[in-house]
C-alpha positions, 0 to 999 in steps of 0.5 A: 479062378482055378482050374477045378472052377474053370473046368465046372464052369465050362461044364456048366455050360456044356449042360446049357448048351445041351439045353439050347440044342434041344429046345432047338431041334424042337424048334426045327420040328415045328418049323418043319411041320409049319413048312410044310402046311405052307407049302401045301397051301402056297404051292401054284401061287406065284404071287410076290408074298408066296415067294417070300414066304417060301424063301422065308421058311427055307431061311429060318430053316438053314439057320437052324441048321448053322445054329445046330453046327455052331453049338456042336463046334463051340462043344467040341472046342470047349470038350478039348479045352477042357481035357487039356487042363487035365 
């Protein structure tokens, strides 16, 4: 493979991964707006699938966020890789 394919690979990829981070964050939005209905609905029960459910959707949240960081940092990294190989 040479360096032109190389760097048109990991172009490629940029362009998925661009891709991925938007469907992502849509991903995110509607989570959101899901949250925050069940939240509403949920908010005086204490009962034990109340709790889980709330510890749930923060979960699903955070893992959002640590999957929108990993795409950004495996970008950067693949971006310098990249311009190293000029």
């Amino acid at each position: 493979m040479s360096i032109g394919e190389i760097k048109a690979a990991l172009r490629e990829a940029d362009y998925s991964l661009d891709q991925a981070v938007a469907t992502i964050k849509e991903i995110g939005t509607k989570l959101d707006e899901v949250t925050g209905l069940a939240l509403a609905t949920l908010h005086d029960s204490r009962h034990a699938e109340a709790i889980k459910a709330r510890a749930d959707l923060t979960s699903a949240k955070r893992e959002v966020e640590l999957t929108l960081r990993t795409i950004t940092v495996v970008q950067d990294n693949a971006g310098s890789f990249r311009e190293s190989l000029g």
